[in-house]
C-alpha positions as CSV (number, residue, x, y, z in Angstrom):
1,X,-6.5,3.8,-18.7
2,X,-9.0,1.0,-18.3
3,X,-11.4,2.2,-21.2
4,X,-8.3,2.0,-23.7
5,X,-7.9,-1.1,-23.1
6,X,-11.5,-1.7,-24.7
7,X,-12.6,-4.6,-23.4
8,X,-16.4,-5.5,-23.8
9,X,-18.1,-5.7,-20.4
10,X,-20.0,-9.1,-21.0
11,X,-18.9,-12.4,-20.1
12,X,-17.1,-14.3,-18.1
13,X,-15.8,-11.7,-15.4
14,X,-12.1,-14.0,-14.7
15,X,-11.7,-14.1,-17.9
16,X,-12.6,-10.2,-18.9
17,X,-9.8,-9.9,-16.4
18,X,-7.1,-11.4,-17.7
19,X,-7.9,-9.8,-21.1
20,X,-7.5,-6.2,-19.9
21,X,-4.7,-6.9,-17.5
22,X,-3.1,-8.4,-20.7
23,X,-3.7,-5.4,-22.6
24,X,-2.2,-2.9,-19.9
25,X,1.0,-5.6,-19.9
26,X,0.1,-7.5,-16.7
27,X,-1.1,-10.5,-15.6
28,X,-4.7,-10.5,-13.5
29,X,-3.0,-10.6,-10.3
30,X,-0.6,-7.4,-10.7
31,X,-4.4,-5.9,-12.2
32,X,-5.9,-6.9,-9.0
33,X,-3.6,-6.0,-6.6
34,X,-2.1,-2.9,-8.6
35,X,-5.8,-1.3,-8.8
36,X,-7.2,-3.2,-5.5
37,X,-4.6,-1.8,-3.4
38,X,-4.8,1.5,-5.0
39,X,-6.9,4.0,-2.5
40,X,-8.2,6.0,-5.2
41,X,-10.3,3.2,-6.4
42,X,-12.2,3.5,-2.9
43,X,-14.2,6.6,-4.2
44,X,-14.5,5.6,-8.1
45,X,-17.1,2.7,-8.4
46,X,-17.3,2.8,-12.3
47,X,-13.4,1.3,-12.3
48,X,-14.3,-0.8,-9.7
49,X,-17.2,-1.8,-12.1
50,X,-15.2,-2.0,-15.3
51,X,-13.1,-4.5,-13.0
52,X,-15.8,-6.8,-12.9
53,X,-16.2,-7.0,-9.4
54,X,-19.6,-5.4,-7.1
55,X,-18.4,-3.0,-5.0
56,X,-15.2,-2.5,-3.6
57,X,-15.3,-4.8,-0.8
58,X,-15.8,-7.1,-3.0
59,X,-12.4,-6.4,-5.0
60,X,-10.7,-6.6,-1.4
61,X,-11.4,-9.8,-0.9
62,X,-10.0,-11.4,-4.2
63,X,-7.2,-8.7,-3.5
64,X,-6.0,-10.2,-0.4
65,X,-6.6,-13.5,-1.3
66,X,-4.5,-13.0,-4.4
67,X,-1.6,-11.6,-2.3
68,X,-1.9,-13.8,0.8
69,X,-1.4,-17.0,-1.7
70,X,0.6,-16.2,-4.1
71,X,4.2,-17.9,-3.8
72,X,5.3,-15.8,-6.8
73,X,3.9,-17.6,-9.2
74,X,1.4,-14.5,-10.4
75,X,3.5,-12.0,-8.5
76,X,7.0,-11.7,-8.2
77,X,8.8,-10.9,-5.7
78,X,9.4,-6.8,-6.8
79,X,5.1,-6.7,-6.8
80,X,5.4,-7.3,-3.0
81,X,7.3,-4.8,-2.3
82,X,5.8,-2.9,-4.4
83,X,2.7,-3.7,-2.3
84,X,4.4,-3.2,1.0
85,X,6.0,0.4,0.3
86,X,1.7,1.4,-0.2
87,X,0.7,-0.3,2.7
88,X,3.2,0.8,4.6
89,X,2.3,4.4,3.6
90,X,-0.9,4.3,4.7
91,X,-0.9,5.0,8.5
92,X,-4.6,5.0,9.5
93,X,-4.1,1.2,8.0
94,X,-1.0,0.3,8.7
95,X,-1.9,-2.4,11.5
96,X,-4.3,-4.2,9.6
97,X,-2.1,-4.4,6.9
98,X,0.5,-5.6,9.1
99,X,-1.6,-8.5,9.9
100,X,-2.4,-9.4,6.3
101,X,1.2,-9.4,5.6
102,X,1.7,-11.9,8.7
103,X,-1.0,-14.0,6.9
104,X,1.1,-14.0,3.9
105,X,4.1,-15.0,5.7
106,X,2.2,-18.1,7.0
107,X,1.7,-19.6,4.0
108,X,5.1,-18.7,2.1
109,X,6.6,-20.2,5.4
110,X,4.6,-23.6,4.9
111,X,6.2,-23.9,1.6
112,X,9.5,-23.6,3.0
113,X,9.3,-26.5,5.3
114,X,8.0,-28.7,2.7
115,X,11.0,-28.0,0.7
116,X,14.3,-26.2,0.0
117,X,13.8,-23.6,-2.6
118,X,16.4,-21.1,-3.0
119,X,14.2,-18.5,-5.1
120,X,11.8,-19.0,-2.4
121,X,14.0,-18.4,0.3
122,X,15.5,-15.1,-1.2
123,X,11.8,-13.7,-1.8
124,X,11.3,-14.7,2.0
125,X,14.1,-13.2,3.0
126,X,13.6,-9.3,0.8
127,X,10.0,-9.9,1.9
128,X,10.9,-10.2,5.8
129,X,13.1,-7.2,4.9
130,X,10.7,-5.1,2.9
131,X,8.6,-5.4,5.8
132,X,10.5,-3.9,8.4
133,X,11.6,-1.2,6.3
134,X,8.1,0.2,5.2
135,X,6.6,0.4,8.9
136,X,4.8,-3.0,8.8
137,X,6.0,-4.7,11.7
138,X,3.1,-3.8,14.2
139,X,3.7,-4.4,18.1
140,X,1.9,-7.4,17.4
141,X,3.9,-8.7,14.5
142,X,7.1,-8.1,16.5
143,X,5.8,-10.4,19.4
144,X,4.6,-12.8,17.1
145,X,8.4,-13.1,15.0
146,X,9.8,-13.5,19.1
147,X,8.1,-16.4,19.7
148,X,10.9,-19.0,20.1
149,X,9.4,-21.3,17.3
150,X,10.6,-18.5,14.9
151,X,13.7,-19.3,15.4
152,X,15.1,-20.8,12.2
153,X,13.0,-18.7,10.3
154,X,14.4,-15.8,12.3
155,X,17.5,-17.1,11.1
156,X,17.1,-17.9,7.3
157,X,15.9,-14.0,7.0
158,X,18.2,-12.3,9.1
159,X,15.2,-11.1,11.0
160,X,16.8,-9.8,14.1
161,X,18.8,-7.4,12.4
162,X,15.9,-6.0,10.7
163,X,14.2,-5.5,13.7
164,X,16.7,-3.6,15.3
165,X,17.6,-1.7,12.1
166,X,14.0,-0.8,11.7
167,X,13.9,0.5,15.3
168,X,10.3,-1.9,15.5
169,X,12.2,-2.7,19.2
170,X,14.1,-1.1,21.6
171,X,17.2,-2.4,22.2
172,X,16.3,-3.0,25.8
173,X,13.2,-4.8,25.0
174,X,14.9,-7.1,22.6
175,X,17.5,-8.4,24.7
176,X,14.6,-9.0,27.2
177,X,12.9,-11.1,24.9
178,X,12.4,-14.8,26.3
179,X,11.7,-16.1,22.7
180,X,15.7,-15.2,21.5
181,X,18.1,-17.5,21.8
182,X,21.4,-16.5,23.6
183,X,23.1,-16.9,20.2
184,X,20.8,-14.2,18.4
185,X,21.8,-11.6,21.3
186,X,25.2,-12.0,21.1
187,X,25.7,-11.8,17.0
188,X,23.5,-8.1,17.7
189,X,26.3,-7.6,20.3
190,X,29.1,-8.6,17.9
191,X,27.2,-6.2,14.9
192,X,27.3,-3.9,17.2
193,X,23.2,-3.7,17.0
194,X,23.1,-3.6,21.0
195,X,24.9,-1.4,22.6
196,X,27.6,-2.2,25.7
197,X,25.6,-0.3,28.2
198,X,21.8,-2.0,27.4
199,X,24.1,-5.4,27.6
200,X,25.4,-4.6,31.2
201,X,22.5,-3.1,32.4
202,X,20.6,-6.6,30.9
203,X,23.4,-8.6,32.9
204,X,23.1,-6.8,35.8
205,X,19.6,-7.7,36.2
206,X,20.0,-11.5,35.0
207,X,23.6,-12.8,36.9
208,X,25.0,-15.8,35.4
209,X,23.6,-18.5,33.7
210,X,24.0,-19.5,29.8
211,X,22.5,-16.4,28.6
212,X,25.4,-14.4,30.6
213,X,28.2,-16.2,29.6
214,X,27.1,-16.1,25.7
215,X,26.9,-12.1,26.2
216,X,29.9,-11.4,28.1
217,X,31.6,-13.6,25.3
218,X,30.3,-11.0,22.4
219,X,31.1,-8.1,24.5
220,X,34.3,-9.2,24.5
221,X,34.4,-9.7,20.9
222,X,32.3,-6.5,19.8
């Protein structure tokens, strides 16, 4: 595939690049990341060569740089998930991928408090999604997206509802969670995403208090 694209192997490399992904129909980020995250290029150095880059490792690291930056200006937002359903396919790597998808999120979410972008807030939100769904939200990630400074972001991605959909969290453990607000429980309760018994057994532990009074409220509701 790479040879019909007949590209001389001299000059410069970013630019040799963008020539072939041109050729193939893409842009040098979807070659990157297309090829880079591709595991059979782990065992064929000459493609790797062709590619411009020294070995392998050294394709990884313009590979995740390319995807941890991007904020679909090179990639759109079907390339991620594109991305994410590999990754998430990839078991013996699936934690470490986890955390370079966190690092993407990081800098997509530093865009969105600078400003209100609607495109960027519907990639945000199939990203958070995508995530979930593939088997990329590590133990870790989840702690990390509980933390009660994700709360709006929680929020503008419907995050809790992936979790739970995703089975990434008991039940039991999410309603435990310190970093939820009482108002994120009880719309699970009210979607019927936590069941009435893991509420009462949570209320039975906890007594009254704001957090009580919001759940008893949704139960009632549910």
């Amino acid at each position: 595939m790479l040879a019909s694209t007949r590209v001389a192997p001299q000059g410069d490399q970013n630019a040799r690049r963008a020539r072939i992904a041109q050729a193939l129909g893409l842009n040098a980020a979807q070659l990157v990341c297309g090829l880079g995250f591709n595991s059979a290029l782990l065992d064929y150095t000459t493609a790797v060569h062709f590619l411009g880059f020294s070995s392998f490792e050294a394709l990884a690291i313009e590979r995740n740089y390319t995807l941890v930056h991007d904020r679909y200006s090179s990639l759109s937002v079907n390339d991620i998930l594109d991305i994410y359903a590999v990754l998430g396919n990839d078991k013996a790597r699936r934690i470490s991928w986890a955390d370079l998808a966190s690092s993407r999120l990081i800098t997509i979410e530093a865009q969105l408090e600078e400003t209100i972008n609607p495109i960027l807030i519907g990639g945000y939100k199939l990203e958070i999604r995508g995530i979930y769904e593939n088997n990329l939200a590590s133990p870790a990630f989840v702690r990390l997206r509980l933390d009660p400074n994700y709360a709006v972001l929680r929020d503008i991605a419907n995050e809790c509802v992936n979790m739970l959909t995703s089975k990434s969290i008991s039940p039991a453990d999410f309603i435990r969670s310190h970093g939820l607000t009482p108002r994120e429980k009880s719309r699970m309760v009210v979607q019927g995403l936590l069941d009435k018994q893991t509420v009462n057994d949570y209320l039975a532990e906890i007594g009254d208090g704001e957090d009580a009074a919001s759940l008893r409220e949704a139960l009632a509701a549910a």
